[in-house]
Each structure stands twice: as structure tokens, then as C-alpha cells.
C-alpha positions in Angstrom: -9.9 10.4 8.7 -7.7 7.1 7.3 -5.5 6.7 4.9 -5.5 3.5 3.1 -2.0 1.8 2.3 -1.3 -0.1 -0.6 1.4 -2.7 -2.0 0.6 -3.4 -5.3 1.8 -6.6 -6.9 0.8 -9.2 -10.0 -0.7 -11.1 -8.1 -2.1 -9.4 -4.7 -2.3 -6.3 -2.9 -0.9 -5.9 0.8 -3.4 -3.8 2.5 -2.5 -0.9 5.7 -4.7 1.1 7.2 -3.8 4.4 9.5 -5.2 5.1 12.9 -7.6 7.5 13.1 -5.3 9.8 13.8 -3.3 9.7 10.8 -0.2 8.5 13.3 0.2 4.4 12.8 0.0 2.1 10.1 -1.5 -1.1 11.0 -1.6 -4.3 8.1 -4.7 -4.9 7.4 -5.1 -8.2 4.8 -3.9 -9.3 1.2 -5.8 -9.2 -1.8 -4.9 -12.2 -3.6 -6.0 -12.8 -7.4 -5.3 -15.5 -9.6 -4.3 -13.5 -12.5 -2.2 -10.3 -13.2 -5.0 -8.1 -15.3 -8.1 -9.6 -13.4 -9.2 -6.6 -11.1 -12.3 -6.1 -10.4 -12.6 -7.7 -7.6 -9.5 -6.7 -6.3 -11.1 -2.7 -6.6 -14.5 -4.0 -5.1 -12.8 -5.2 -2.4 -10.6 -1.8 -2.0 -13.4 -0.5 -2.4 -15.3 -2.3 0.6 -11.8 -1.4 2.9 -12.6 2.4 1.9 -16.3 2.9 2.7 -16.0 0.4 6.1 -12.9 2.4 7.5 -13.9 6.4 5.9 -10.6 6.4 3.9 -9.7 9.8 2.8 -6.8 9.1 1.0 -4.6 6.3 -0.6 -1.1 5.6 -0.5 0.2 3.3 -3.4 3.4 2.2 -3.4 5.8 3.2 -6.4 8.1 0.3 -7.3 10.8 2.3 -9.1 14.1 1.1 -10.1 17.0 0.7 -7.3 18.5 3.9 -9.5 15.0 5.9 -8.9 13.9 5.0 -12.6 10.9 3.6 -13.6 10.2 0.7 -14.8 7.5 -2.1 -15.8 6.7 -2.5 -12.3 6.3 1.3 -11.7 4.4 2.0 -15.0 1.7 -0.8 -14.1 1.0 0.7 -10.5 0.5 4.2 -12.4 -2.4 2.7 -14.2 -3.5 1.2 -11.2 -3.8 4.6 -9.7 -5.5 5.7 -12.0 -8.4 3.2 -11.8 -8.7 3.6 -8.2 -8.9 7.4 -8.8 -11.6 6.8 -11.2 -13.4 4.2 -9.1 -12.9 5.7 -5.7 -13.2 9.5 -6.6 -10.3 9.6 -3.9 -7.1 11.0 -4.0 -4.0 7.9 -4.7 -0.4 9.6 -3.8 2.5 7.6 -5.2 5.1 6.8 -2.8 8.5 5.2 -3.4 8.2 1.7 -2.1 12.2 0.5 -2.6 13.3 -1.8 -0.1 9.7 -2.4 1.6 9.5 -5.6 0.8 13.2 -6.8 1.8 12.8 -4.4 5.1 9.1 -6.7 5.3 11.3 -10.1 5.3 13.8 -9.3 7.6 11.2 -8.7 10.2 9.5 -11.3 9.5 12.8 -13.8 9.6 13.6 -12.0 12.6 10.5 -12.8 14.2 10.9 -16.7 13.8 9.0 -17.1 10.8 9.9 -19.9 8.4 10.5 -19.1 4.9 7.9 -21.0 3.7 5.1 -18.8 5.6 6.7 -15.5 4.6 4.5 -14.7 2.1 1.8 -15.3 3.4 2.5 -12.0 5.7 4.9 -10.0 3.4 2.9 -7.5 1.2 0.9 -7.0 4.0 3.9 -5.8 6.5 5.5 -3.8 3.3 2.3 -1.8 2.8 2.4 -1.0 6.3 5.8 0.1 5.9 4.8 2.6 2.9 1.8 3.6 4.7 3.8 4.2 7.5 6.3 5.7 5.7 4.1 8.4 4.6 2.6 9.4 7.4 6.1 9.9 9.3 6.4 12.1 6.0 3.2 14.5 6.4 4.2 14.4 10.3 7.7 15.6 9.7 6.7 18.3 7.0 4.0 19.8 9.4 1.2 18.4 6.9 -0.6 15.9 9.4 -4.3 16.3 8.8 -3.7 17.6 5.6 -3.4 14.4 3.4 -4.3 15.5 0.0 -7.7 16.7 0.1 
């Protein structure tokens, strides 16, 4: 059992995936595209990650608005859900993403990396930290093995 983590973004998707165990998030790759609405191959490629690893479940990241409402950002990662629910067949869980990707560059700039190379690594690291984020969530909650399904 994995659970697939997800950054979504207009122009790429940071990848996670769990441990077997449901316990650690590990980055996994970024999806890059060269336009906003072109995603097909970005779900083929999701859709690769999913069969290769047995992903039960997905966790997409919910880009609401520093108050907690939603906005553009937050709308277009709902209709994203809802094509990998209707693609994959799997269940997509929303999960607030604020401060991921600020929480992703400070590691990184603490780690030594130069600016100019952050972003190459950035939506990667913040949808570990969602992924991660979550699964600390289902631990906590006494839910661990029970992701959805």
C-alpha cells in the first residue's frame, strides 16, 4: 500500500511517494510541461508512478488562500482531482498545502543550494512535505492503514 503525493502547479507537478508502510514520504520526480492546460501527459505519467509503485491513494495539495479561502490556485487543483479520480479510479484527498513550498526553500537554502538550482528541487521537496504531512495526520488520528479506501 502507497500513497502518492502531489504538488500541483501551472507548470509541473512535484511528485512523493510513501514507504510501504504508509510511514515516510520520499520525493520522487517533477512533472514538467510546457503549457498550463496540456495534461495528458502529465496524467499518463501519474498514471505510470501509480501502477509501478501500487498506489492506493493520492494526496493533492490544496493551495488555499493564507486566510484558508480559496482561490484560482485552489479551484484549478479541484478540477485536477477530479481527472485523476476519473482517470485513475483512485481515491485524490485534498490537503491544505500553505507554506510547503516556502518550508521546501528554506531547506533547500539551508542545505547550500544556490538560488538559481532551487527549482529545480522545490515542488518535489513540498510534495513530500504534503505527503508527509498527511501521513503524520492518519498516524496521529489512529487511521494508518486506513487511507481512504
Amino acid at each position: 500500500m502507497r500513497i502518492l503525493g502531489l504538488d500541483y502547479g501551472s507548470k509541473t507537478v512535484g511528485v512523493a511517494i510513501s514507504d510501504p508502510l504508509g510511514l515516510t514520504a520520499q520525493g520522487l520526480t517533477i512533472i514538467r510541461r510546457k503549457e498550463e492546460n496540456k495534461l495528458r501527459q502529465t496524467l499518463q505519467q501519474i498514471e505510470q508512478i501509480i501502477q509501478e509503485y501500487g498506489v492506493t491513494t493520492i494526496v493533492l495539495g490544496d493551495p488555499k488562500n493564507m486566510n484558508a479561502t480559496i482561490g484560482e490556485r485552489s479551484e484549478l487543483s479541484a478540477e485536477f482531482k477530479e481527472m485523476l479520480e476519473r482517470r485513475t479510479g483512485l481515491p485524490v484527498v485534498m490537503w491544505d498545502e500553505r507554506l510547503t513550498t516556502v518550508a521546501a526553500d528554506k531547506v533547500l537554502m539551508e542545505a547550500g543550494v544556490r538560488r538559481e538550482h532551487r527549482k529545480e528541487y522545490v515542488d518535489q521537496i513540498a510534495a513530500s512535505f504534503i505527503l508527509q504531512g498527511y501521513l503524520d495526520f492518519l498516524r496521529h488520528s489512529g487511521e494508518a492503514g486506513d487511507t481512504g479506501r
